[in-house]
Biopython code that builds the backbone (N, CA, C, O; Angstrom):
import numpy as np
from Bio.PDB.StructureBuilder import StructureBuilder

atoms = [
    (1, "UNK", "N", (-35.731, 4.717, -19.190)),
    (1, "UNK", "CA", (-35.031, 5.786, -18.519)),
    (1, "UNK", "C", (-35.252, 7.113, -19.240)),
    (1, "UNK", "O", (-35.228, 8.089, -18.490)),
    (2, "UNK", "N", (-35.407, 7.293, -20.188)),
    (2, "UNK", "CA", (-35.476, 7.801, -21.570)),
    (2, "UNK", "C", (-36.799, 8.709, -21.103)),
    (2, "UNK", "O", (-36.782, 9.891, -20.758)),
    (3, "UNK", "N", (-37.689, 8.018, -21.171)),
    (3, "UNK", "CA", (-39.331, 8.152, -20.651)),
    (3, "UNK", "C", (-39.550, 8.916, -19.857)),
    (3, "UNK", "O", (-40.339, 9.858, -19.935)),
    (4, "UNK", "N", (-38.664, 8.515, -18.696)),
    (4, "UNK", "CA", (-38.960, 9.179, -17.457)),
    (4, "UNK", "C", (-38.219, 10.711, -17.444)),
    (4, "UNK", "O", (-39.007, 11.631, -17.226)),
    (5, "UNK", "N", (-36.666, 11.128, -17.671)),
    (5, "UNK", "CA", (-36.798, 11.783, -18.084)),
    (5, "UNK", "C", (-37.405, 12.713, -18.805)),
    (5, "UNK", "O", (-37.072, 13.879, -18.590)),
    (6, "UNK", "N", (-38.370, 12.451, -19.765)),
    (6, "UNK", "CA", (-39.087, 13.053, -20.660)),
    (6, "UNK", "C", (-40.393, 13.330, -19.647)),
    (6, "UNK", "O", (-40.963, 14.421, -19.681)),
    (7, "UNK", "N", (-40.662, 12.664, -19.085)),
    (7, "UNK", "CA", (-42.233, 12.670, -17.918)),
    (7, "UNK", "C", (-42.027, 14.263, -17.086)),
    (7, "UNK", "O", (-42.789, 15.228, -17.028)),
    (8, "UNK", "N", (-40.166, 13.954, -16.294)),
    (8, "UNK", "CA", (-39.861, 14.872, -15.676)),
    (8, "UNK", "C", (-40.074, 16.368, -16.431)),
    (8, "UNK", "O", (-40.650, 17.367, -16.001)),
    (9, "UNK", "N", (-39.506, 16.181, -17.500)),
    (9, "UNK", "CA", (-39.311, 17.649, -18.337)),
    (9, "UNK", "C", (-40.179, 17.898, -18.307)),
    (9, "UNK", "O", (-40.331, 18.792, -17.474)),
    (10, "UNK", "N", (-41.685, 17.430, -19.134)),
    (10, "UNK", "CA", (-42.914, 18.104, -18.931)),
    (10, "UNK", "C", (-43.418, 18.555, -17.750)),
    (10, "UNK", "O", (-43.979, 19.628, -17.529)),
    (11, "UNK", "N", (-43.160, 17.587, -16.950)),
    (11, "UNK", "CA", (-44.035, 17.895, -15.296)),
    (11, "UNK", "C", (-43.189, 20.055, -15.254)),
    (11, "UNK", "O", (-43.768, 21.089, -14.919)),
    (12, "UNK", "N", (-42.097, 19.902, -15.625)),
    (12, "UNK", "CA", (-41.384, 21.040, -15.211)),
    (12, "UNK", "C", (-41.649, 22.328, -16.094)),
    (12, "UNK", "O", (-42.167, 23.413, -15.829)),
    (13, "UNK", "N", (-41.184, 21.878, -17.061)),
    (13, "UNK", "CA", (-42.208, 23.226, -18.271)),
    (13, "UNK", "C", (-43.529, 22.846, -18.271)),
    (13, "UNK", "O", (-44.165, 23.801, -18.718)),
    (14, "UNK", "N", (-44.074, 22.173, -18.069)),
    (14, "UNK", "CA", (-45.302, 22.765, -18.645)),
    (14, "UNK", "C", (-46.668, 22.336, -17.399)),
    (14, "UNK", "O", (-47.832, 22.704, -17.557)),
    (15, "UNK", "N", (-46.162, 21.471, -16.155)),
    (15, "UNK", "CA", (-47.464, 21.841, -15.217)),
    (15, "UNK", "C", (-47.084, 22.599, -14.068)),
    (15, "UNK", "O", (-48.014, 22.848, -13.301)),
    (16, "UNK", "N", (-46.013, 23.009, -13.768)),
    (16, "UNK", "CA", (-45.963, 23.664, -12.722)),
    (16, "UNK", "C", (-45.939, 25.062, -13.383)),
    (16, "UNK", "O", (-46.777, 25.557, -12.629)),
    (17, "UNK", "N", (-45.591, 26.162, -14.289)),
    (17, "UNK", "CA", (-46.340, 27.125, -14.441)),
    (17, "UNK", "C", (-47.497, 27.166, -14.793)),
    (17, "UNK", "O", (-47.799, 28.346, -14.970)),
    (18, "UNK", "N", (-48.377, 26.459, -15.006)),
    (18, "UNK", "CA", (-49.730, 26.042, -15.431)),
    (18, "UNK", "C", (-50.161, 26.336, -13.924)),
    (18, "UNK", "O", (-51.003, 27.212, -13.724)),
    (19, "UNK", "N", (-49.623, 25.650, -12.891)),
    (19, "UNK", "CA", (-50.300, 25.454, -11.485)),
    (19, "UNK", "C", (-50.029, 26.904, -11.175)),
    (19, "UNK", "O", (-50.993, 27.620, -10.902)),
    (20, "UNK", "N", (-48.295, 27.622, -11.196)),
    (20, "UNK", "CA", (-48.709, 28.951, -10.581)),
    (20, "UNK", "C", (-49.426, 30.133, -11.401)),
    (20, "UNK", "O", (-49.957, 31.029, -10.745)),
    (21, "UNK", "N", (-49.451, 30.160, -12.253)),
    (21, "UNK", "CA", (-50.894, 30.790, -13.151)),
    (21, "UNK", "C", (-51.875, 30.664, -12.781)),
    (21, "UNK", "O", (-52.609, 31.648, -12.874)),
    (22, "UNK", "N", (-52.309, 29.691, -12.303)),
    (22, "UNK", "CA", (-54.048, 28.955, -12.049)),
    (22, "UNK", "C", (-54.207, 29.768, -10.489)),
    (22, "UNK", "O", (-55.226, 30.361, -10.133)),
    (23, "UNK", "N", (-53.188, 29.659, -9.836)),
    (23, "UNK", "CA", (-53.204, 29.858, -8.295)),
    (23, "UNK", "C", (-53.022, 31.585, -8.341)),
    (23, "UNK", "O", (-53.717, 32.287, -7.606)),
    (24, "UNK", "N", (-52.306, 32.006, -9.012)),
    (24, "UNK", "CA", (-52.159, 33.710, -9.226)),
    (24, "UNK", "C", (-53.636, 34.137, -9.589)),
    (24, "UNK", "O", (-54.394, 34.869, -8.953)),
    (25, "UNK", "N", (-53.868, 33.378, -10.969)),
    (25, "UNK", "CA", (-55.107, 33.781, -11.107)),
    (25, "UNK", "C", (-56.453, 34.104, -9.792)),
    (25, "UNK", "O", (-56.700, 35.095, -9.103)),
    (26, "UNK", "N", (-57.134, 32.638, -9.909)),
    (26, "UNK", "CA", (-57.801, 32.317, -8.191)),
    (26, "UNK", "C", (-57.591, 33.590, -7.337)),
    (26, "UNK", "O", (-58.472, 34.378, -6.990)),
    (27, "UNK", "N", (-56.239, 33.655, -7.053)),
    (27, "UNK", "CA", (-56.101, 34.545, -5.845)),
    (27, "UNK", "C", (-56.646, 36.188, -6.086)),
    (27, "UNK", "O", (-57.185, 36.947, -5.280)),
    (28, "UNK", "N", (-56.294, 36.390, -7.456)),
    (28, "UNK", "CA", (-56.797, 37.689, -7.963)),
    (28, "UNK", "C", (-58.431, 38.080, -8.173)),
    (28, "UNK", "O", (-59.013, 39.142, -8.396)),
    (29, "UNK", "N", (-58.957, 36.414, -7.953)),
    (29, "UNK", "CA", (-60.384, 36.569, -8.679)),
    (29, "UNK", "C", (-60.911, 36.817, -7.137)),
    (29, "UNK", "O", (-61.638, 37.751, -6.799)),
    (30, "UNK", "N", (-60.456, 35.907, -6.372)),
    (30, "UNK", "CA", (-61.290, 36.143, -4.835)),
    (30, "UNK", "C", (-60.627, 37.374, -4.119)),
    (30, "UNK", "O", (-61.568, 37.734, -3.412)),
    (31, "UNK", "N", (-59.614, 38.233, -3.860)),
    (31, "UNK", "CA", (-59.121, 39.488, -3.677)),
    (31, "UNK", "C", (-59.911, 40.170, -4.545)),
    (31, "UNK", "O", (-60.632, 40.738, -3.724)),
    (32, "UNK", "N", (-60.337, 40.560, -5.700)),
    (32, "UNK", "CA", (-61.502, 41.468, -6.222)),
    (32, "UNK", "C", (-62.763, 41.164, -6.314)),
    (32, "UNK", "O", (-63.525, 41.816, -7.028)),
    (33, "UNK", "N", (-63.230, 39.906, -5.447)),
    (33, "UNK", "CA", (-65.169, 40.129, -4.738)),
    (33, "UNK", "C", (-64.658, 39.828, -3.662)),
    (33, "UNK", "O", (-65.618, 39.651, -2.913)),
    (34, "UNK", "N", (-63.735, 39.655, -3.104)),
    (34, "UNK", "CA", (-64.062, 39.690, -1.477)),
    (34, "UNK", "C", (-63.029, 40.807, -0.796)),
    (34, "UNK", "O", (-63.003, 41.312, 0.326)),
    (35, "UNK", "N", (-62.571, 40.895, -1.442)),
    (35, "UNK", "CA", (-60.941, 42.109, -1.095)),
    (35, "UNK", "C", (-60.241, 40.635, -0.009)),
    (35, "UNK", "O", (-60.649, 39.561, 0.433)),
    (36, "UNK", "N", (-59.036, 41.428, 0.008)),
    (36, "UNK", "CA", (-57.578, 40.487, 0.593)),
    (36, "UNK", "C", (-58.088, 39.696, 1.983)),
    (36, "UNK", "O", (-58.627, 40.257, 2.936)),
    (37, "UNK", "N", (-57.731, 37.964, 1.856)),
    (37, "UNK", "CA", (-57.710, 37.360, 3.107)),
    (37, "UNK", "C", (-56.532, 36.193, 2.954)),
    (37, "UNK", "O", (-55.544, 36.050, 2.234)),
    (38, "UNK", "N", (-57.180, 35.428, 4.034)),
    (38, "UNK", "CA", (-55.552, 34.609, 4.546)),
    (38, "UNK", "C", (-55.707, 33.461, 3.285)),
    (38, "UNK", "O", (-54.670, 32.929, 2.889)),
    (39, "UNK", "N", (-56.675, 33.184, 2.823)),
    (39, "UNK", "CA", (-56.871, 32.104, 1.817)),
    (39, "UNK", "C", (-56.208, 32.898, -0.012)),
    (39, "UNK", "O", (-55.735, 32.155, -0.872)),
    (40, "UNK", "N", (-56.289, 33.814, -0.135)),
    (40, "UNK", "CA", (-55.831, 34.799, -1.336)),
    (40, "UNK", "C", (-54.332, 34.925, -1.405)),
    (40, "UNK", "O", (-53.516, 34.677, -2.293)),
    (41, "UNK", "N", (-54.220, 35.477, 0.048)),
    (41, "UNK", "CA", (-52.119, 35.562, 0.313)),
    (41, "UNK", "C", (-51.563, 33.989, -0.041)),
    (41, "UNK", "O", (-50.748, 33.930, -0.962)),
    (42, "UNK", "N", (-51.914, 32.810, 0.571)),
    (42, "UNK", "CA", (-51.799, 31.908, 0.701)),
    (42, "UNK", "C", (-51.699, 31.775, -1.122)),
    (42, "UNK", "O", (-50.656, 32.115, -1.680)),
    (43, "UNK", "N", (-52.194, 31.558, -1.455)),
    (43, "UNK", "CA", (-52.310, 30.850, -3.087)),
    (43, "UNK", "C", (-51.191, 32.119, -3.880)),
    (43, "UNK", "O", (-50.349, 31.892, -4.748)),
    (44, "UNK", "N", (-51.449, 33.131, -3.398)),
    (44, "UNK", "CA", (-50.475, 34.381, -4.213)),
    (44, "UNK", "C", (-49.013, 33.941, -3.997)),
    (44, "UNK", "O", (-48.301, 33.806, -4.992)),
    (45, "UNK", "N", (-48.436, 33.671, -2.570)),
    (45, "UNK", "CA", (-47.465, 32.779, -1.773)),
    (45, "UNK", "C", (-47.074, 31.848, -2.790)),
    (45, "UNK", "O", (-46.336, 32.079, -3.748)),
    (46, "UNK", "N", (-47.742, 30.581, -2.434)),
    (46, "UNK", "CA", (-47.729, 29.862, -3.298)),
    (46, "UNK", "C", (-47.367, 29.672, -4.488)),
    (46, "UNK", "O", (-46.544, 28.844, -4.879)),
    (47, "UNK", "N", (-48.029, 30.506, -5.173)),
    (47, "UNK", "CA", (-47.687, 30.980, -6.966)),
    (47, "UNK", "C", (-46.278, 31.531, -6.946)),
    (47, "UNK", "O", (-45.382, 31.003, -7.604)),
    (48, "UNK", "N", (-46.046, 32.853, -6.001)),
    (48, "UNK", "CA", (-44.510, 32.982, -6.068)),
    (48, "UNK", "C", (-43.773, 32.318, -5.982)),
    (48, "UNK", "O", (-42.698, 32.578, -6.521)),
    (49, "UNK", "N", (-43.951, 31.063, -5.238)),
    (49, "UNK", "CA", (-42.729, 30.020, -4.959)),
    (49, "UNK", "C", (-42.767, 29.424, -5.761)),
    (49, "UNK", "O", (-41.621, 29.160, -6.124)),
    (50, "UNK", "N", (-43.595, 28.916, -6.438)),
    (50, "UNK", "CA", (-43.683, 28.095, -8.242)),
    (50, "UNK", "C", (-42.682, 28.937, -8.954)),
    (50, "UNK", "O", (-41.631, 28.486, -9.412)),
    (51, "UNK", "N", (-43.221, 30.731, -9.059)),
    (51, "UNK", "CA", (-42.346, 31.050, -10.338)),
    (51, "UNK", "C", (-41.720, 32.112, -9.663)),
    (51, "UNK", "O", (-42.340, 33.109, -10.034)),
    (52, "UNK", "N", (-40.447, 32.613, -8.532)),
    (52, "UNK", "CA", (-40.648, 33.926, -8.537)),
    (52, "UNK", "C", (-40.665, 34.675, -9.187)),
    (52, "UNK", "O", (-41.458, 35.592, -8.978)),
    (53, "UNK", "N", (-39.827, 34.709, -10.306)),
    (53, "UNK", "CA", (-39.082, 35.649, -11.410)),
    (53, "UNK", "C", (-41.035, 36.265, -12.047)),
    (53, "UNK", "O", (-41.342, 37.446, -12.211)),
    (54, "UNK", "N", (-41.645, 35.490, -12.190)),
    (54, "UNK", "CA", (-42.838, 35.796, -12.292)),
    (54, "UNK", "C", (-43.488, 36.871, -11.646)),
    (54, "UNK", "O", (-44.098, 37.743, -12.264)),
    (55, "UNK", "N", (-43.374, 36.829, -10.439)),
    (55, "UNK", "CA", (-44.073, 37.446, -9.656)),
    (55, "UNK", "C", (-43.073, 38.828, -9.018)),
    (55, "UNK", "O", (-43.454, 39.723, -8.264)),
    (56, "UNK", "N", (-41.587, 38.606, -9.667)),
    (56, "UNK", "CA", (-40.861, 40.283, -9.327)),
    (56, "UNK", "C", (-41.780, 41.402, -10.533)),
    (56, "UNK", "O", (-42.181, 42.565, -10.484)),
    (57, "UNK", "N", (-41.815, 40.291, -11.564)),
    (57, "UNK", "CA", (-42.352, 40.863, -13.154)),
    (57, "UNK", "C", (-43.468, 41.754, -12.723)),
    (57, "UNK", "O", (-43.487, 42.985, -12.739)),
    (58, "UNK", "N", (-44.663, 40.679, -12.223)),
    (58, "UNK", "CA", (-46.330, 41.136, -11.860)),
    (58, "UNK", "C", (-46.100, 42.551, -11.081)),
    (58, "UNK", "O", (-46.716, 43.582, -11.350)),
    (59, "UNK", "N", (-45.274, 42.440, -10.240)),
    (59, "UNK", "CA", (-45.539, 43.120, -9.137)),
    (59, "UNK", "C", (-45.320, 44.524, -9.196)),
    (59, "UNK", "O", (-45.677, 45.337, -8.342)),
    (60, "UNK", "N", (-44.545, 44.827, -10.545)),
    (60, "UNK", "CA", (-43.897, 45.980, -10.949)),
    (60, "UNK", "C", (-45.200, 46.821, -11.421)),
    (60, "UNK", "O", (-45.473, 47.977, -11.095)),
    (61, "UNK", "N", (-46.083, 45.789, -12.434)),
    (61, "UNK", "CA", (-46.718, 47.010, -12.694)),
    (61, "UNK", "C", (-48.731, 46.801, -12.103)),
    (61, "UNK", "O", (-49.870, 46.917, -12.555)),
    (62, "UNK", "N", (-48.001, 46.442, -10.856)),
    (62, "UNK", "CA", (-49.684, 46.621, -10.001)),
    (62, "UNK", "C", (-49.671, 47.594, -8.861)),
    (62, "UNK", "O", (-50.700, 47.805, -8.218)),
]
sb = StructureBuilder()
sb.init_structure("model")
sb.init_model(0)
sb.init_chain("A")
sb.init_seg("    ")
for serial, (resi, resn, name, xyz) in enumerate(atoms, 1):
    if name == "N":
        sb.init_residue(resn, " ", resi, " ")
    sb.init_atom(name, np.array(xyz, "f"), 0.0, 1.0, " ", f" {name:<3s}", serial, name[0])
structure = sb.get_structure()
């Protein structure tokens, strides 16, 4: 029980901001060689709903 708990905690710190990082990233790399499409919003989306507090942060100074 112990375990699993412990499985959970990691899954929570440490791969799901991993995933919205990875997906913020991505989205930033294909928005600057292709400029903005539905596949870029989508993953940016995405990433906000992983972290918003993240993405009030980003948004301030872009």
């Amino acid at each position: 029980m112990i375990q699993k708990r412990i499985g959970q905690w990691a899954v929570m710190a440490v791969a799901v901001p991993l995933a919205a990082a990875g997906a913020r990233r991505i989205s930033h790399t294909i928005e600057a060689r292709r400029g903005p499409s539905g596949v870029s919003r989508m993953l940016s989306r995405g990433a906000d709903l992983l972290r918003p507090q993240k993405a009030k942060r980003r948004r301030r100074f872009w």
